[in-house]
VOBA-1610 file (N, C-alpha, C; in pm, whole numbers, padded with zeros to 5 digits, always signed):
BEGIN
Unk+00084-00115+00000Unk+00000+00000+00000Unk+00090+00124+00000Unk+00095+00193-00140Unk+00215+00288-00132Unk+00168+00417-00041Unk+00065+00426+00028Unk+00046+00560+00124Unk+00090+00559+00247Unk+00050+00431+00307Unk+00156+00401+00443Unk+00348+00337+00407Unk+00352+00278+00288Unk+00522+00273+00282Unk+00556+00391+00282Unk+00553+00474+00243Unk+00553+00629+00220Unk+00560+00679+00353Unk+00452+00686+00403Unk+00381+00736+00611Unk+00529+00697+00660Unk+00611+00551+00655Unk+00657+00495+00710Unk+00834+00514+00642Unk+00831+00546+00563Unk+00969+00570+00497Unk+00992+00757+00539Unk+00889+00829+00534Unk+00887+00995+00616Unk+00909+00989+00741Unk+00881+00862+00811Unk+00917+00826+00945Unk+01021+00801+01005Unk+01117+00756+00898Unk+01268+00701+00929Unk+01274+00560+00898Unk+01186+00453+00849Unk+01216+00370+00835Unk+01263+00270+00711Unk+01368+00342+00686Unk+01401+00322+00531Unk+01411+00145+00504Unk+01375+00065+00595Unk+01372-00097+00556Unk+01206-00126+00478Unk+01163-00019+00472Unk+01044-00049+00409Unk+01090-00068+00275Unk+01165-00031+00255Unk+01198-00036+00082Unk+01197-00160+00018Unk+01287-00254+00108Unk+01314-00398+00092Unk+01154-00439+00156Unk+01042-00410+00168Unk+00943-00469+00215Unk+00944-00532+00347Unk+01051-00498+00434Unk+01040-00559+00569Unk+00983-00478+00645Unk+00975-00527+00784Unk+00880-00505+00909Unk+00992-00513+01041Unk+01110-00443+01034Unk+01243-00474+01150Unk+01149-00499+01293Unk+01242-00557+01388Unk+01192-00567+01550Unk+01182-00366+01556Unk+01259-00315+01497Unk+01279-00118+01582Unk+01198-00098+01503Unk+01073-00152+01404Unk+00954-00069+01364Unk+00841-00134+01469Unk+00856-00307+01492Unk+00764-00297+01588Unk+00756-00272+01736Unk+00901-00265+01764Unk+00864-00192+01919Unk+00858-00098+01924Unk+00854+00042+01836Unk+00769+00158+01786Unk+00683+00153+01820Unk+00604+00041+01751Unk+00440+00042+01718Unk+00314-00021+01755Unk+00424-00117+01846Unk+00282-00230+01911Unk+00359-00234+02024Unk+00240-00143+02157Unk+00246-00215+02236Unk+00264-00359+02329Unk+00371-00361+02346Unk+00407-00526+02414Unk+00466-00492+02536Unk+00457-00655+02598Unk+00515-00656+02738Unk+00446-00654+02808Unk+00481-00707+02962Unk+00392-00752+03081Unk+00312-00644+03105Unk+00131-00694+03192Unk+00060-00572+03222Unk+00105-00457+03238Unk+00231-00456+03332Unk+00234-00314+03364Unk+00311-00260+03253Unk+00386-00317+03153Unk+00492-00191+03097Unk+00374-00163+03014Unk+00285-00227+02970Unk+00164-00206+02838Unk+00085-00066+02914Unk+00054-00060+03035Unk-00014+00015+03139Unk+00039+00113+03103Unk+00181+00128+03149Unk+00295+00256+03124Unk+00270+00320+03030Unk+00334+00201+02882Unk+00354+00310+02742Unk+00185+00381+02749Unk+00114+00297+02768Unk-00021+00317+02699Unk-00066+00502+02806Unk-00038+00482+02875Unk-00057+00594+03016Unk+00050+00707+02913Unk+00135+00625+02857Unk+00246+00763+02851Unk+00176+00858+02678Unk+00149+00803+02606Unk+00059+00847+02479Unk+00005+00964+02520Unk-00068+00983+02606Unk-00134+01141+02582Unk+00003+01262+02564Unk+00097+01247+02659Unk+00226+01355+02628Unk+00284+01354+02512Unk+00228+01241+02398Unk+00264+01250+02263Unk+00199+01346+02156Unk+00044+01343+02242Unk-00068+01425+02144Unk-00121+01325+02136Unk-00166+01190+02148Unk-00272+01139+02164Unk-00394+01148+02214Unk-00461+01132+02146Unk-00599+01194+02291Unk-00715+01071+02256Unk-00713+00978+02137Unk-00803+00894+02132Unk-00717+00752+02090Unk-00740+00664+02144Unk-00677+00567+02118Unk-00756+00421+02099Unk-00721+00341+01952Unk-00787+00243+01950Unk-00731+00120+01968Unk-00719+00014+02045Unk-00679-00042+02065Unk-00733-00212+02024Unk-00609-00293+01967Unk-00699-00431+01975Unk-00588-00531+01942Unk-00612-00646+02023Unk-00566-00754+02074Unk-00446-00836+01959Unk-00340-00860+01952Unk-00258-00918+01844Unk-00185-01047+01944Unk-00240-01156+01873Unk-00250-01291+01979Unk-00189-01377+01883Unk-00104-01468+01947Unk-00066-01620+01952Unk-00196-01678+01901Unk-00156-01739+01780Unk-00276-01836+01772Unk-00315-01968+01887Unk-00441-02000+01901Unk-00479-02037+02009Unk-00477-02029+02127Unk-00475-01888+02157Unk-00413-01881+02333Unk-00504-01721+02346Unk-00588-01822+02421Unk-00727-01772+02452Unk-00654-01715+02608Unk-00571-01744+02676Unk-00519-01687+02814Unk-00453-01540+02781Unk-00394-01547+02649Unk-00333-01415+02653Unk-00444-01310+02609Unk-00511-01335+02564Unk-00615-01243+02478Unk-00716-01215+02613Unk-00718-01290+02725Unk-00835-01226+02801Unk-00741-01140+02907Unk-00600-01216+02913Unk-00534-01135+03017Unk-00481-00961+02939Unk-00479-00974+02818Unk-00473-00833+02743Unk-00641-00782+02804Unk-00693-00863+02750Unk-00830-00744+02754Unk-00889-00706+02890Unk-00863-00803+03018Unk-00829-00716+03102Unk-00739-00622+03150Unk-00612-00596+03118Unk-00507-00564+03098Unk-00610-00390+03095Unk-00615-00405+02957Unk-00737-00284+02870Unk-00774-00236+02949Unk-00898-00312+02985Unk-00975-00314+03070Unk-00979-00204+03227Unk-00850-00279+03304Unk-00806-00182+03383Unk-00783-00057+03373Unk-00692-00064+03261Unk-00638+00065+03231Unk-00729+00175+03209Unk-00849+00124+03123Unk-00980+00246+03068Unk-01047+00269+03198Unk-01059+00218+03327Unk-01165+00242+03434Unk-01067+00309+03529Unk-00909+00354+03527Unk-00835+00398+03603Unk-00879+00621+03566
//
């Protein structure tokens, strides 16, 4: 999709060229890591200019434990 290679090459990530996806574009971009560091980054976004955030679940196939412990995870975080 040449509008986000583009989004993403204005970004600094000149491995888009070769069509890759490096580990330093996705720990950029997807939240990971135990409840609390997910708590953290996610807490830390508004001092970016965030102000609406959509969020949704990127799971291990078959592992119904991580996907409910994310969505409480979520969960917490939106009722804090």
């Amino acid at each position: 999709m040449p509008y986000y290679a583009q989004m993403l090459l204005d970004a600094g990530y000149s491995e888009v060229k070769e069509g890759k996806f490096s580990d330093r574009m996705i720990d950029d971009m997807v939240v990971h890591g135990s409840a609390e560091q997910v708590k953290e980054r996610l807490r830390m976004l508004p001092s970016f200019g965030v102000n609406e955030l959509l969020a949704t679940v990127i799971e291990p196939a078959n592992d119904d434990r991580t996907y409910e412990r994310t969505v409480r995870t979520l969960g917490e975080l939106a009722a804090e």
